[in-house]
N, C-alpha and C positions, 0 to 999 in steps of 0.2 A: 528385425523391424517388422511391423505388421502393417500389413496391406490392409486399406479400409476402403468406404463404396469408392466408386468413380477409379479409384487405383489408387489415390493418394497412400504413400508408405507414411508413416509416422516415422518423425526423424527423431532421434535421441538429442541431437545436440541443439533440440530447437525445445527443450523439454516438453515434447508435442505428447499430450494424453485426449482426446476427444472424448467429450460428453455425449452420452446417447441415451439417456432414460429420459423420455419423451414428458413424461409428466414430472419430472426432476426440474426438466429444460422447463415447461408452462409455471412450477411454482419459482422458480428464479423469478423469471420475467414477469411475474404476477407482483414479489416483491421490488424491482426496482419500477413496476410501475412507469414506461415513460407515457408522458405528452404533449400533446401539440404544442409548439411554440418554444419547446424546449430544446437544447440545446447535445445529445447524446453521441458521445463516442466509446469505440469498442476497442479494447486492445485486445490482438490474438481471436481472430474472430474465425481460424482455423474454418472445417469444414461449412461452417454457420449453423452449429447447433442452437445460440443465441440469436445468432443474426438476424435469422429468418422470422423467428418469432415475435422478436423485436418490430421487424418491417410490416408485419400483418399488424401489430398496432399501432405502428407510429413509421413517418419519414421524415424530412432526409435521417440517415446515417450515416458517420464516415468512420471508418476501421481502420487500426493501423495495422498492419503486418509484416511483418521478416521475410517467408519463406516464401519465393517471388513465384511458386506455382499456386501454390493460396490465395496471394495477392491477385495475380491473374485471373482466378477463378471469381473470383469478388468481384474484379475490374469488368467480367461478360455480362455481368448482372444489369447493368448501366442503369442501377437506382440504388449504389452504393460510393459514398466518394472514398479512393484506398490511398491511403500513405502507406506506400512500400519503405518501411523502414525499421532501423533498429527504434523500441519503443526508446532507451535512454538518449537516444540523442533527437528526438521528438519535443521541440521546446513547446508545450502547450500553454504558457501564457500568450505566447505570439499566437497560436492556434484560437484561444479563446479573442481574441482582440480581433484576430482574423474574421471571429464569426459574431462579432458584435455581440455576446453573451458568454457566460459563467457555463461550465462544460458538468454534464455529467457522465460518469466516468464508470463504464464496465468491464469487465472480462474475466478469464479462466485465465490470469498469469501462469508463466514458465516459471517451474516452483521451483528451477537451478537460480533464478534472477532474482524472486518475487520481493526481496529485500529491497534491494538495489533498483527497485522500480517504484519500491513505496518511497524511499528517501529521494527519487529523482520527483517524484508527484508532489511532497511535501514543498517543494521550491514553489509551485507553480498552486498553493493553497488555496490563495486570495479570489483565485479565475476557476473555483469549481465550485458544484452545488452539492454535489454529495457523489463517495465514490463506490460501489457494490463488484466484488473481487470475490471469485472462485480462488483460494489457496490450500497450501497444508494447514492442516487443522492444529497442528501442533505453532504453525506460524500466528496464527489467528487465537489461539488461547494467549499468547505470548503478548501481542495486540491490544489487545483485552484487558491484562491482568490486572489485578491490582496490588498495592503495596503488599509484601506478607506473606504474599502468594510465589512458587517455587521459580512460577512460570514469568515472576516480573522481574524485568531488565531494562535496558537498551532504549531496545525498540520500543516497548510500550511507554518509555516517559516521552521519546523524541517524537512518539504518533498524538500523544494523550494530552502534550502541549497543544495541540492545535487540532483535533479532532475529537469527538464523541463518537468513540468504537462500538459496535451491537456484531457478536455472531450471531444471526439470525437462522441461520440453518445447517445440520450435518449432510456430508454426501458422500458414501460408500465408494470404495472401489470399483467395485462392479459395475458404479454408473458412468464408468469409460470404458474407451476402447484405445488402445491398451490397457487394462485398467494398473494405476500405480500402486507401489508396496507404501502406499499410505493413506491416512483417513484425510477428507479434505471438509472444506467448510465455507460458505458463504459470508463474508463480512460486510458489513456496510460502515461507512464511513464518515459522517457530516461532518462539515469544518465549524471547529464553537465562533461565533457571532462575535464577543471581542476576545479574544485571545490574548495572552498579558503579554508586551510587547519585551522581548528580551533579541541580543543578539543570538541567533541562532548556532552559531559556531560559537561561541565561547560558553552556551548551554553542551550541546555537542561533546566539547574536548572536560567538561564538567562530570557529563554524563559518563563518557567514555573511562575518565580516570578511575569513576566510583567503581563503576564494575569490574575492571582491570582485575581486580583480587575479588570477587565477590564473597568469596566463603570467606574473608578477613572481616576484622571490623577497619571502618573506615579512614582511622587514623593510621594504616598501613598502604595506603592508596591515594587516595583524593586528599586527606591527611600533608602528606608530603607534595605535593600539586600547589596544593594552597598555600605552604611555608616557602615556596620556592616565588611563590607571586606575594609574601609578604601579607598575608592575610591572619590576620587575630580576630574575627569575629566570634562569633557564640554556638556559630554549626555545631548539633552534637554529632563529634565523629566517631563516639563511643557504640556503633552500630553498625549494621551491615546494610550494604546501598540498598537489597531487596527491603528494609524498615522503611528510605523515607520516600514519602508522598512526592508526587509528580509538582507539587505547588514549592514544597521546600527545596527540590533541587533549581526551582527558575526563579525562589526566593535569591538562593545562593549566588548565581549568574549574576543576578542583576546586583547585589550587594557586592560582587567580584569586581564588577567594570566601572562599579560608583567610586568605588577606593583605588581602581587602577587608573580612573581618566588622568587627564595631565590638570592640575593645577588652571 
């Protein structure tokens, strides 16, 4: 574990890596741009390599945190409001409604979680403005991708539904401390203005199917999914789920639940 200023250790199980290239930290914070009147929270605001720079141009803040010596250190500040807690069980709809506005959403996620923190923020889409995430770079291409591409899957339909993704910046190992055994990346995030309204769980177990086999074509997978819900539509499944577009699989969904409703 490495000792860093103040004495803070870097904890492994808290995927704790701290940013420290000073002009790294100003072009972040140059990009998410906040202001006045606006609404911003920080997840993992660790030592406040964000934080602080954040505060020089804008207040209030409120940061969420885990590791309750962190937290503490935030809490002496007393011009920081801290939710000591796990980010997933962090309901920020109620957060946003708490604070009478739409939240915008930062931080350098724990890149053991960073998944399972994007699909916990997807719930709560509707109550953000835009969200700007330090991750792995390989998570963030995946984000990104588009149909074709090695890197598209999963996660990029389930984010691409309801977001316009931008990596906007790369960031070296070396600009931590610890620094990690990987490249990492700035994403930004905006939620699309109207988004086609599908059940998200029955896109989900859609999405999920197709990939299940991805190196198959899709009548090996989602194929048999669909036969089992009784579906004869015109989906071609003569291709591999990396072929179709993020519009034909919420085409699919919504053609799923129109021929499964009840009479």
């Amino acid at each position: 574990m490495a000792r860093l200023s103040g004495g803070h250790i870097a904890r492994k199980r808290f995927g704790q890596h701290f940013l420290t290239d000073k002009a790294l930290i100003e072009a972040i914070v140059d990009l998410i741009d906040p202001q006045a009147g606006e609404t911003v929270v920080e997840i993992g605001p660790g030592l406040g390599a964000m934080t602080l720079p954040i505060l020089a141009r804008y207040k209030p803040l409120t940061v969420i945190e885990l590791d309750r010596d962190l937290a503490e250190r935030m809490r002496k500040r007393g011009d920081v409001e801290v939710i000591e807690s796990d980010v997933l069980k962090v309901d920020f709809k109620a957060l946003a409604a708490a604070k009478g506005a739409k939240l915008r959403v930062v931080g350098n996620l724990p890149y053991n979680i960073s998944t399972p923190i994007l699909f916990h923020l997807l719930d709560a889409v509707d109550d953000v403005v835009d969200q700007h995430f330090m991750l792995q770079k390989e998570v963030v291409d995946r984000m990104a991708s588009a149909p074709g591409c090695k890197d598209y899957g999963r996660l990029s339909v389930m984010l691409q539904w309801r977001y316009s993704i931008e990596s906007v910046l790369d960031v070296p190992p070396e600009s931590f401390d610890p620094p990690p055994r990987v490249n990492s990346a700035i994403v930004r995030m905006v939620p699309l203005k109207t988004p086609p309204t599908v059940d998200p769980k029955l896109l989900g177990a859609v999405v999920t199917s197709a990939f299940s086999q991805r190196r198959k074509l899709l009548r090996h997978s989602l194929g048999r999914w669909l036969a089992e819900r009784g579906y004869e539509g015109p989906f071609d499944l003569q291709r591999r789920a990396e072929e179709v577009p993020v519009s034909e699989f919420i085409a699919l969904a919504l053609d799923v639940a129109e021929m499964t409703k009840p009479a």
